[in-house]
FITORVEX-878065 format. One record per residue (C-alpha): x, y, z; residue in one letter. Coordinates in pm, whole numbers, plus 50000, padded with zeros to 5 digits. Each point is the difference from the previous one (the first is absolute). Layout:
N
XYZA/...
***
This chain:
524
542184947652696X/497904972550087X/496334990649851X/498235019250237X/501585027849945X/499924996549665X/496074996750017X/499995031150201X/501595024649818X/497784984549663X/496855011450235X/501455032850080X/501325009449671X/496374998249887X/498735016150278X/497664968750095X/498974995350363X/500424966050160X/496264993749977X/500205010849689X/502814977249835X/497804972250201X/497045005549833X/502244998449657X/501304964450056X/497674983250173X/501424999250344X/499375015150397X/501575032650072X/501824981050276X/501724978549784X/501625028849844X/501065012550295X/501874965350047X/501295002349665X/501705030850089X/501094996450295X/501544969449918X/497784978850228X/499164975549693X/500225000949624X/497624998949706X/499344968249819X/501504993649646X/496285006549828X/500095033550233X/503285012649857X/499344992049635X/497055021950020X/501905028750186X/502494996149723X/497645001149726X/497775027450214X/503345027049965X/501614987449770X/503124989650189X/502154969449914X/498974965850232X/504315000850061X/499775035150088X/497424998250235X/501154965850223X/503945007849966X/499285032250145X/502345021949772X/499245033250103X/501225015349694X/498614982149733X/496785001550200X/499835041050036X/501234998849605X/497494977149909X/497255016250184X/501525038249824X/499844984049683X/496254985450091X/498505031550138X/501325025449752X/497894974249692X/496525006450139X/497285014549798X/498255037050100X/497004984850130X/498195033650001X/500075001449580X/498564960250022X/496015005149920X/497974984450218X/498314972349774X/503664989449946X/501124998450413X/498164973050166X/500395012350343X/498635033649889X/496424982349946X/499934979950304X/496615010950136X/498994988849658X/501374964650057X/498494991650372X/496325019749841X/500234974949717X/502094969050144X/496315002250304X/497995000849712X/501224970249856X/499644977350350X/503245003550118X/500984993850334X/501585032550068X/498375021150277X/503104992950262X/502055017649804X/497335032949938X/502765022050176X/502754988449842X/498665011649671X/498995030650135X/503095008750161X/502434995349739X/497385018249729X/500955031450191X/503714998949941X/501805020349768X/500354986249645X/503974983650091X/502034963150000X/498734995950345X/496345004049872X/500814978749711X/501304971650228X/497305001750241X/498134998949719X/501254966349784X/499444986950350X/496145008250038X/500304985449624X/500914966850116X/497724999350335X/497505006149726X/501074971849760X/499654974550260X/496765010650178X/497474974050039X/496105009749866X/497995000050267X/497744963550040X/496695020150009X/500725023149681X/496764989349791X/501895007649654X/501374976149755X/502355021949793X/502334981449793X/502305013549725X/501344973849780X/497244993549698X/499044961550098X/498795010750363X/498145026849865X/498174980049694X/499154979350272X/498105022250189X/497725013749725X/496795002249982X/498044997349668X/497935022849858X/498224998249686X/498065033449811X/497895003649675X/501725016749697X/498095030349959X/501875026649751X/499325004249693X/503305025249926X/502604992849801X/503744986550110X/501675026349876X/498145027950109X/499964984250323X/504084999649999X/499445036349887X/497815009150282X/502534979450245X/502965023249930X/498075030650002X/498234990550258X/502444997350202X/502035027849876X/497345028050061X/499224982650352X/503465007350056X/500095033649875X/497025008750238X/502044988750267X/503585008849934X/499735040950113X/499004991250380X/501644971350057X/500824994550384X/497515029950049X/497654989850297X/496285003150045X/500405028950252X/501735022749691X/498224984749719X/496585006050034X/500555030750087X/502315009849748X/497234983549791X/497035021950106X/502595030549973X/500414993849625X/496104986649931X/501094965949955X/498134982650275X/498594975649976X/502834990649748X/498975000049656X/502895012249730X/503945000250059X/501875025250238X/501395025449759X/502685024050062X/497885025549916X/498234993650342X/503155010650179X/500085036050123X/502965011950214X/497355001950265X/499194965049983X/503864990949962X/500845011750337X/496944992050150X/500374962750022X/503494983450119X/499544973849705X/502615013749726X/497415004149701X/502595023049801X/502364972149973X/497404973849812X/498984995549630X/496685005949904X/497834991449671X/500075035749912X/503585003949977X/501184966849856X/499924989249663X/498954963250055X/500394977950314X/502635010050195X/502604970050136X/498374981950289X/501154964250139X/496444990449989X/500245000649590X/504024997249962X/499034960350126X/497324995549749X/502225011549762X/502554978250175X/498424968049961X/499315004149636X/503685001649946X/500514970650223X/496994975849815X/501805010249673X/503474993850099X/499614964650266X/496664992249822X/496924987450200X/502384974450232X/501745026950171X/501664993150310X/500075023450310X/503864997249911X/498945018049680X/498315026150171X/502455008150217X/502895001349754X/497265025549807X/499915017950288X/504085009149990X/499775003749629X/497405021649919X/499885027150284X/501945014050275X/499825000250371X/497755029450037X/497364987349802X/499344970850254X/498125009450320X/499414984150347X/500164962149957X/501015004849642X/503545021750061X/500404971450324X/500314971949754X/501595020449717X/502715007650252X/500014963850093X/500514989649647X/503615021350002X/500624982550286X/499574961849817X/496464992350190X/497804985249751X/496104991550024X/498584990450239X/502775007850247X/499955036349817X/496435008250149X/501034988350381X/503515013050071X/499075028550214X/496845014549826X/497795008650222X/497465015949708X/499674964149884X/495975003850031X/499895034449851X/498425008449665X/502564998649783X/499064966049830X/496635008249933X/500675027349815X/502444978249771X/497274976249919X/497875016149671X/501774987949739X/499884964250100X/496135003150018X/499955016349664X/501934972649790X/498244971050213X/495885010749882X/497934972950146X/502844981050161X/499925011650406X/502384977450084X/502625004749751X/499815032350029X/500394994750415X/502994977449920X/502075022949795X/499145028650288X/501324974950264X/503364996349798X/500435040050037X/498365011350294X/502184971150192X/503595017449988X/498935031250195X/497254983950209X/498244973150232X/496354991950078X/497335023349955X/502865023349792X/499814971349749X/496374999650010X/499205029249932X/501815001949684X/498394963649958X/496555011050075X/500565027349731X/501214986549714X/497244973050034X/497105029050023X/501185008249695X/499874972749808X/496754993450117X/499035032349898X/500774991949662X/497074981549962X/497725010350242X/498995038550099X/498034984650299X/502065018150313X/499094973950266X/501394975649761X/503185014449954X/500825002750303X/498554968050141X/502214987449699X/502725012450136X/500174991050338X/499534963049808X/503825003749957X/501165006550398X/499694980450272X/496255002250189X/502225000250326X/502045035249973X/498555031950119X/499965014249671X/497564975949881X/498585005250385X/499975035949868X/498675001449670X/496844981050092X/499045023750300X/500245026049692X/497684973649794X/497384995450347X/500285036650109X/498395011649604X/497634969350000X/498595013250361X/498745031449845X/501905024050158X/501745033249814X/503825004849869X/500525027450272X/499424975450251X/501954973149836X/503125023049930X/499785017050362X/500374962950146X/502804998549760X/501355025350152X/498984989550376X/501524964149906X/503805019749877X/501505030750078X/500715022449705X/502765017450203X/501514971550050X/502424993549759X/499974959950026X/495944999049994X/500205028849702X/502264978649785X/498544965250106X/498354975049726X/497014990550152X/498855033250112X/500895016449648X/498114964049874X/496895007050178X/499685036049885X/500574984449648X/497014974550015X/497575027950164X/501015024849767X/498654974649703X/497004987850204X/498885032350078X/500495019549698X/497864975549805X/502244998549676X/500475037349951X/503375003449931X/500215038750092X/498274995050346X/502364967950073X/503075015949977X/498625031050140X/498794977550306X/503344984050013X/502015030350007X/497785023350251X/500584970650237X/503615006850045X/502374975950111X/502534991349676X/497685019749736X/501904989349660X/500434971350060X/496494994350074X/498555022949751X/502044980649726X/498544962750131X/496885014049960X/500215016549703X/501884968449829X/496944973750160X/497235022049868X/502085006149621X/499904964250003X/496644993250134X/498235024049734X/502745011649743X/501555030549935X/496675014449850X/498545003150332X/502325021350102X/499005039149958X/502695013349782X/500565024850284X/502404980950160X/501574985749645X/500715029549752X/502355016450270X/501914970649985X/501055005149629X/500664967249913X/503255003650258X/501514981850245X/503785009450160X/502104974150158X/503044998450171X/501024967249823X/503264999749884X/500014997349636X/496135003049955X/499425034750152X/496575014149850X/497624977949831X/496735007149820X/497104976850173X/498444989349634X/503434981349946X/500004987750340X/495954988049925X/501624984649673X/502474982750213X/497744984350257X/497894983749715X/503084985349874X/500714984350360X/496594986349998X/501644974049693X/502644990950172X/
***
């Protein structure tokens, strides 16, 4: 059997098309044709990477024996994994409408292959997907940004120290460190409690369900007690299948706590000079796969595979802007009081082995609000305090100050949120799950609720988009901003001093020891 027909029966046996094996290895559908029908033959680079593409031996392939071929290829086939039972945040080519939406976004020269992407997102879930796939992968690697992108967007630290700009604020609260820390964690635990029931509800079921159950405008949690069996099958968001204040005793596990949490372990274990190394070996430690989402269970998987930071955040993740950073950011703000940049710094060192750009940012731009917070209750500050810590040439910082000029011009949070909501598209899931436009609902929601902590995260949450998560940054910026005495004991006593984690070995934890903890870190 010679090469060619070697090749050929490879292309059949997998049910690829000419064009399609092409498109694979980087070649013209005519020159598989002439491969096959013997007119020329590959070059040595082209047959290693057949080879290594089905697994086939290099001897096998060019000494064209027929047997050991068909064996080789049995033996290759039948090891394959059910592609069907692979979720989709773990199956690059599943997402790849994701990757072209977000690869455009970031300047990258891409639009030639628009149909490409497009084409192969509609295949089934199968190898031929997944090969098509790696491909788009590396078409994507090696794109060129575009010369007139107006974005600087660097992820290594240096580059993005660089392109700071300073701000400076007036201390202004008189409150206590601790009960500040207090307020933090509750803060942001009640936030997230307000949230946590209709999360990935949109606005067209919410405020609806809302008004149904004389909650609108939002003002106390969404209780199971609201739910009839009329209202269950009324709406085609499962509400049966969530947890509710009512029917919980304490805070129910939630990723946007388990990482606070999290982080605590990993300060008291690595110490303040953790490495992203660190966190990721954390990461396998103290949780499993399932407690990772999005860009989070992309590198956990790529940890398994031996892809460490910052590779970890690149190899095929195309959530690598999404908003799983920012909500990892708290506790860095919390141990750091007064010390934006430190508290930046550590953030950078996690949020930068899952992510790139404005997905380290935002966890950036956090963790510094935070600290600010803890000695200032001014909102403008804080947030101007924060975007001290990102580069003034990303669109989240872009973003954040048309939040800033939008509430300086006069005009109401209705109008700000519904250009929110002109700006990203709630249905979508990329713009739903996005940093900067869960970012920009963050900084109105403290603007415009003027330091009330109830209408914040009440404003945060009504606005859709990822509700816990932002109900919990609220929460946690005004805790720290004011301390936990501002906060109506509404939201607190139905907490019961609880919080449930799915942290291997520290499970459920009161939040006075956790407090304790935090004021401990502050030493350190």
């Amino acid at each position: 059997m010679s090469i060619g027909e070697s090749i050929k029966k490879l292309r059949q046996s997998t049910g690829l098309s000419q064009e399609q094996f092409a498109v694979i290895f980087g070649i013209s559908q005519q020159s598989v044709q002439k491969w096959e029908n013997g007119d020329s033959v590959p070059e040595l680079n082209k047959l290693i990477k057949i080879s290594k593409q089905f697994g086939v031996s290099l001897d096998a392939l060019i000494l064209g024996n027929e047997n050991r071929v068909v064996e080789e290829m049995k033996t290759t086939k039948a090891i394959k994994p059910q592609y069907e039972n692979i979720h989709d945040w773990e199956f690059y080519s599943a997402n790849l409408l994701i990757e072209y939406t977000q690869s455009i976004e970031e300047g990258l020269d891409l639009e030639q292959y628009k149909d490409v992407f497009f084409s192969v997102s509609r295949l089934p879930q199968d190898e031929i997907k997944k090969k098509l796939g790696d491909v788009l992968f590396e078409v994507v690697s090696n794109a060129k940004q575009k010369e007139e992108y107006p974005y600087i967007e660097p992820s290594d630290l240096a580059a993005i120290k660089d392109l700071r700009k300073a701000y400076s604020y007036k201390k202004s609260s008189g409150v206590g460190i601790e009960e500040k820390i207090k307020g933090a964690w509750y803060g942001r635990i009640c936030g997230c409690m307000l949230g946590k029931p209709i999360e990935c509800i949109r606005t067209d079921e919410l405020i609806p369900f809302l008004k149904e159950t004389d909650n609108y405008p939002l003002h106390r949690y969404v209780l199971r007690s609201d739910l009839t069996e009329e209202i269950i099958n009324k709406y085609k968001f499962g509400f049966a299948g969530r947890q509710y204040v009512d029917d919980s005793c304490g805070m129910p596990v939630d990723d946007d706590t388990n990482y606070t949490v999290l982080y605590q372990e990993i300060i008291r274990k690595y110490g303040r000079d953790f490495t992203p190394f660190d966190v990721s070996r954390a990461w396998l430690r103290y949780q499993p796969k399932d407690a990772y989402c999005t860009a989070e269970r992309v590198a956990f998987c790529n940890f398994v595979k031996g892809f460490t930071p910052p590779a970890s955040a690149i190899y095929k993740n195309p959530y690598r802007e999404w908003i799983g950073a920012q909500i990892r950011a708290d506790y860095f703000g919390y141990i750091n009081p007064g010390d934006s940049e430190t508290a930046a710094d550590m953030a950078w060192r996690d949020a930068s082995i899952s992510h790139v750009k404005n997905g380290i940012y935002g966890e950036m731009f956090v963790a510094a609000m935070l600290a600010v917070a803890a000695e200032t209750n001014c909102i403008e500050d804080i947030i101007r305090g924060g975007l001290a810590q990102i580069p003034y040439t990303s669109r989240l910082y872009e973003s954040i100050l048309w939040v800033l000029d939008f509430y300086a011009s006069g005009k109401s949070s209705q109008e700000c949120f519904a250009e929110i909501h002109k700006k990203y598209d709630e249905h979508s899931g990329h713009d739903w799950c996005h940093t900067i436009s869960n970012a920009m609902i963050v900084a109105a929601s403290l603007l415009y609720g003027n330091g009330d902590y109830g209408k914040s995260i009440c404003m945060s949450v009504e606005t859709g988009f990822d509700t816990d998560c932002n109900g919990a940054t609220v929460g946690s910026v005004l805790g720290m901003a004011n301390g936990f005495n501002s906060i109506d004991p509404y939201w607190t006593e139905s907490i019961h001093d609880t919080l449930h984690t799915s942290i291997f070995g520290i499970g459920t934890v009161k939040i006075s020891d956790r407090v304790a903890m935090t004021m401990e870190h502050l030493k350190m």
